[in-house]
N, CA and C atoms as an extended XYZ file, in Angstrom:
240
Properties=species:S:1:pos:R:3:atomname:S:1:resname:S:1:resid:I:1 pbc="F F F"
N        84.077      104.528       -3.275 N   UNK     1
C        85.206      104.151       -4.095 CA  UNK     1
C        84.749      103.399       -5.343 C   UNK     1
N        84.017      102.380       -5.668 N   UNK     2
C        83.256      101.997       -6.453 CA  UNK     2
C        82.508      103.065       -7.277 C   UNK     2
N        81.818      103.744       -7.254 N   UNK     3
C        81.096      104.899       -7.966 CA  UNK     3
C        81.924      105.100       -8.885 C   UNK     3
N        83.045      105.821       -8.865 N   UNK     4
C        84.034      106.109      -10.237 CA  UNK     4
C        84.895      105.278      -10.437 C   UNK     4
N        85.039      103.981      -10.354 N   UNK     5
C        85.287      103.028      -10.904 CA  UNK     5
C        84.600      101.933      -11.650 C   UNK     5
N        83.567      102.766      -11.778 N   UNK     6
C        82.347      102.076      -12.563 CA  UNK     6
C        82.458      102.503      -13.923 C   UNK     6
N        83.170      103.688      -14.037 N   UNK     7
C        83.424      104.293      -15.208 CA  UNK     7
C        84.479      104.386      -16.111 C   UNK     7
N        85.203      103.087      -15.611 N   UNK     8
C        86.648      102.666      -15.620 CA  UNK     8
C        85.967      101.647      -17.360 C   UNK     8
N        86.551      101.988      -18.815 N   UNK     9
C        85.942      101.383      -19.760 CA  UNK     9
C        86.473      100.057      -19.614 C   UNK     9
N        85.826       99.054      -20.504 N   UNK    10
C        85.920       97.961      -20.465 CA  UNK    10
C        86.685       97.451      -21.407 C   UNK    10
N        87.795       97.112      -21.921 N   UNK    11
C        88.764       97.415      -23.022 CA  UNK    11
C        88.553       95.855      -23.345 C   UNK    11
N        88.376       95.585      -24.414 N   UNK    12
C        88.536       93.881      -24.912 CA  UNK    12
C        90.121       93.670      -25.254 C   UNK    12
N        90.662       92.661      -24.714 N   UNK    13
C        91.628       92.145      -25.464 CA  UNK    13
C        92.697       92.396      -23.969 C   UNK    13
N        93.805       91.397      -23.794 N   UNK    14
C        94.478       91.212      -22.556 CA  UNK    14
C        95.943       92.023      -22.945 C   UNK    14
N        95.977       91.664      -24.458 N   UNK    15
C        96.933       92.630      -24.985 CA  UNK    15
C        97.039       94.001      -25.297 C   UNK    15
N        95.614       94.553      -25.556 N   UNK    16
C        95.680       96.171      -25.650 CA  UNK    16
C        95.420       96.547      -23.982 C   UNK    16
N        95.246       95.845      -23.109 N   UNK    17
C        95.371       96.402      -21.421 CA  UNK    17
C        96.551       96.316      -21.266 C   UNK    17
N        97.650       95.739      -21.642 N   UNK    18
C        98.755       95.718      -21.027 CA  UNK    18
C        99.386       96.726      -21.966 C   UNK    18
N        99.281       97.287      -23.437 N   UNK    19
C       100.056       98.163      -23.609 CA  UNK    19
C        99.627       99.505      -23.382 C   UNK    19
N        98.299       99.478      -23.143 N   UNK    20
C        97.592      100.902      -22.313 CA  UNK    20
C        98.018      100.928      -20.891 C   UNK    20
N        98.471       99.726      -19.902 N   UNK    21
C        99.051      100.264      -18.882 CA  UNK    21
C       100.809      100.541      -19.332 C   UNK    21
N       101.000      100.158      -20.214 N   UNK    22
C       102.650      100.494      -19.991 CA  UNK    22
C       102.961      101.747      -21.421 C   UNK    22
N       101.967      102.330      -21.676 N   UNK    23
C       101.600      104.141      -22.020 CA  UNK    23
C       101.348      104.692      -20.868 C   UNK    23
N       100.575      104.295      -19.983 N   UNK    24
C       100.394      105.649      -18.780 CA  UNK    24
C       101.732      105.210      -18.216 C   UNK    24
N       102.427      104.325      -17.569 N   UNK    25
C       103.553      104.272      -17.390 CA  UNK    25
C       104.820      105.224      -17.903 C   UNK    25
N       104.256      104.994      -19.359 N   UNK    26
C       105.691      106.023      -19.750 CA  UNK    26
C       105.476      107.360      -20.206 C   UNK    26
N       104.220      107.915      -20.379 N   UNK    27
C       103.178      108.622      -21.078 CA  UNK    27
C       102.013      109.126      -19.679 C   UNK    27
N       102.179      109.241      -18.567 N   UNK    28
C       101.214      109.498      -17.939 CA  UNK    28
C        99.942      109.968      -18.645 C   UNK    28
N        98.587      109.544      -18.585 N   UNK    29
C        97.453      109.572      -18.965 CA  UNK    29
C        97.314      109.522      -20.390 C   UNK    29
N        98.169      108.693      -20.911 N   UNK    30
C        98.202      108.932      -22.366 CA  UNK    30
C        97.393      107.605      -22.478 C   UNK    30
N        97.704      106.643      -21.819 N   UNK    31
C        97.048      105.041      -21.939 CA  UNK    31
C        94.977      105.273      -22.022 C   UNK    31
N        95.223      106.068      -20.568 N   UNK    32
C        93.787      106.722      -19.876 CA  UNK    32
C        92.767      107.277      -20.991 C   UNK    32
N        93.502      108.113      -21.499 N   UNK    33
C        93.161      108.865      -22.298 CA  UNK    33
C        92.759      107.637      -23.458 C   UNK    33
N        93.253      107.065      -24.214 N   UNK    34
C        92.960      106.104      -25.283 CA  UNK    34
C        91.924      105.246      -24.748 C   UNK    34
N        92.083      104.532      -23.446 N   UNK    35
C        91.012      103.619      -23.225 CA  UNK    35
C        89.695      104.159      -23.528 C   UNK    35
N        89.400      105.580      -22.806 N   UNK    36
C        87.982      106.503      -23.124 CA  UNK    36
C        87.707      106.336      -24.603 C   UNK    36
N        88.274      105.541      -25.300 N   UNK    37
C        87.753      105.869      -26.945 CA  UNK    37
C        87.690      103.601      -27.042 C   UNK    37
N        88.444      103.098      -26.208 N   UNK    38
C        88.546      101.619      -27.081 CA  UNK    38
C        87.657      100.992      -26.190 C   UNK    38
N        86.641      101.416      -25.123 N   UNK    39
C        86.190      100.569      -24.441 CA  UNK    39
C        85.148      100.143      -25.101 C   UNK    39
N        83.842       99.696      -24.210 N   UNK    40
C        82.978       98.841      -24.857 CA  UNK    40
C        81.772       99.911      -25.219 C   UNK    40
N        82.088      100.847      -24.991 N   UNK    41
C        80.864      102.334      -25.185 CA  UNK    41
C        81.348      103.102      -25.916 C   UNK    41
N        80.666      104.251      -25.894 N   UNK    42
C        81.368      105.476      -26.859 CA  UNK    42
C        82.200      106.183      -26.220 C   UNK    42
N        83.022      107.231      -26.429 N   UNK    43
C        84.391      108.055      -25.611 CA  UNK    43
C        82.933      107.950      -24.369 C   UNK    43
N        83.921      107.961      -23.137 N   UNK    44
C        83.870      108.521      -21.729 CA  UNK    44
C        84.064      109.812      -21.398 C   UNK    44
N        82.977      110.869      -21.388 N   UNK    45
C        83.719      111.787      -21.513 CA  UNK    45
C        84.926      112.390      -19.668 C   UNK    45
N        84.691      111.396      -18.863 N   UNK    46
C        85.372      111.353      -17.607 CA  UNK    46
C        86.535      110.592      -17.362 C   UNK    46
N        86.638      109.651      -18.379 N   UNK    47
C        88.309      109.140      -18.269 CA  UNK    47
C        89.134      110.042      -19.482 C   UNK    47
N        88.220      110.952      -20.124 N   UNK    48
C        89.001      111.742      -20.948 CA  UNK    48
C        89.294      113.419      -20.525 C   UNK    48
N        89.102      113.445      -19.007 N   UNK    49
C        89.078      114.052      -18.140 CA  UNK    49
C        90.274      113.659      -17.014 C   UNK    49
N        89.826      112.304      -16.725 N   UNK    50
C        91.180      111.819      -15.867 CA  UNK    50
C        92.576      111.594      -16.632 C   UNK    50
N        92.299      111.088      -17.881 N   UNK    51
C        93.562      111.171      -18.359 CA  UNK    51
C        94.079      112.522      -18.699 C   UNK    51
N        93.683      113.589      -19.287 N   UNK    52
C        94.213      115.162      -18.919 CA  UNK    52
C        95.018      115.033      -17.775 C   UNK    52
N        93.826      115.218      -16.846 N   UNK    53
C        94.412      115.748      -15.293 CA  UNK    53
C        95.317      114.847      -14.321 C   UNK    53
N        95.939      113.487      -15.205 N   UNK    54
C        97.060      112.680      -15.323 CA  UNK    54
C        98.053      113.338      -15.394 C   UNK    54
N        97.851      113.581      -17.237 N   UNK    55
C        98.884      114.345      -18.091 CA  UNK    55
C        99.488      115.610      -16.840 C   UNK    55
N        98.520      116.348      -16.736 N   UNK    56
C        98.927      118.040      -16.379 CA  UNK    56
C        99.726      117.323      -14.968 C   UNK    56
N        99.182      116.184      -14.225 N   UNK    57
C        99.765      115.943      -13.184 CA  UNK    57
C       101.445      115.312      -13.055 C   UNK    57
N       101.838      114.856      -13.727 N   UNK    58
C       102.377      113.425      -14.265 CA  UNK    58
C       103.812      114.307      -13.884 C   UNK    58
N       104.386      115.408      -14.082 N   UNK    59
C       105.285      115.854      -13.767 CA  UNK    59
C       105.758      116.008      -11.959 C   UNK    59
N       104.427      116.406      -11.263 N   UNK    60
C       105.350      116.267       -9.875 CA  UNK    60
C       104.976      114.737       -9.472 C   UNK    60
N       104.944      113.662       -9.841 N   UNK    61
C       104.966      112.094       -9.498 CA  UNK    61
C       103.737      111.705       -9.255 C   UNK    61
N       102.899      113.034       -8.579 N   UNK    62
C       101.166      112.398       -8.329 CA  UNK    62
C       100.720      111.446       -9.780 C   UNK    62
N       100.792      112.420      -10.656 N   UNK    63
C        99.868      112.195      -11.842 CA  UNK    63
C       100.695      110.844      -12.349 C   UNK    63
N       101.921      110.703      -12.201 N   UNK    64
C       102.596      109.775      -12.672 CA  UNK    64
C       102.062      108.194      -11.897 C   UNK    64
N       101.927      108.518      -10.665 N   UNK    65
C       101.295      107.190       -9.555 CA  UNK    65
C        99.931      106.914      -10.080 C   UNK    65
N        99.246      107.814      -10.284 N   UNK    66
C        97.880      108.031      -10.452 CA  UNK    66
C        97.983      107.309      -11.611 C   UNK    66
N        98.503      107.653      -12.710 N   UNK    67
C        98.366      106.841      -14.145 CA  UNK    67
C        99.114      105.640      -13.979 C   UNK    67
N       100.085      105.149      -13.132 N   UNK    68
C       100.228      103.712      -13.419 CA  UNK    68
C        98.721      102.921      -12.722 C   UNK    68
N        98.291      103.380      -11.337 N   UNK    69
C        97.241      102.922      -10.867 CA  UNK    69
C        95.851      102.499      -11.419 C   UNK    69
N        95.461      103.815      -12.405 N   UNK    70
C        94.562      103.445      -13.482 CA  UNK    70
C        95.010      102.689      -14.418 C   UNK    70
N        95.831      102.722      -14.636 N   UNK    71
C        96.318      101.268      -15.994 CA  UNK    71
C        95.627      100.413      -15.084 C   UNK    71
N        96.377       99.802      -13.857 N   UNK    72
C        96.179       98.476      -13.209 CA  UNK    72
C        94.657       98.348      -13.104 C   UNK    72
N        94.247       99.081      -12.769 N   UNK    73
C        92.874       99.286      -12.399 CA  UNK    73
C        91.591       98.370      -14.029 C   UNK    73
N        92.368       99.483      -14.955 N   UNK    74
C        91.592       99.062      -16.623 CA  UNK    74
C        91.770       97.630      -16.786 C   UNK    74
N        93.679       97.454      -16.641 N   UNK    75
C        93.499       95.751      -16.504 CA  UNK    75
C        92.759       94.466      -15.917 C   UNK    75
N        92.876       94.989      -14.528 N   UNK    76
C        92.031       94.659      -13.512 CA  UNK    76
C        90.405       94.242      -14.145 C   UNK    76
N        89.581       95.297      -14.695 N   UNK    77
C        88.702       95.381      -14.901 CA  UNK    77
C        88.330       94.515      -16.097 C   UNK    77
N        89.325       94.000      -17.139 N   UNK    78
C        89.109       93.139      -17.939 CA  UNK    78
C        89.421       91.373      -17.743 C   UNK    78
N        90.075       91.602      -16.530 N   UNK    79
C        90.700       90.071      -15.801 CA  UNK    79
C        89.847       89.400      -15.482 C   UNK    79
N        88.471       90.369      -14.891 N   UNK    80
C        86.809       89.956      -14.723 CA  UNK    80
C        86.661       88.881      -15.282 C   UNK    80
């Protein structure tokens, strides 16, 4: 479980985590998708992968759970 959450970017700022979780919120993988470009590296090319397969999901509720979870998760990861 750790392994691909290692790849979870590291977003600076307490305020761009909270409006990247409340884009995948309303936007499934749309938040996801942006973090892969604002973290502390260059694009991810695997959260720009998960946020897609958010998106494509986001209609039957998976992808929709899935993208609020990774928000929490990105936040999470900057609360460090």
């Amino acid at each position: 479980c750790e392994g691909w959450q290692k790849e979870i970017p590291e977003v600076k700022g307490e305020m761009i985590c909270i409006v990247l979780w409340i884009l995948n919120l309303f936007a499934p993988g749309f938040g996801t998708f942006l973090s892969s470009c604002l973290g502390d590296k260059d694009c991810i090319s695997s959260q720009i992968i998960v946020g897609i397969l958010q998106w494509l999901t986001g209609f039957c509720i998976i992808g929709w759970i899935w993208s609020i979870w990774w928000g929490a998760l990105i936040y999470k990861k900057h609360s460090k």
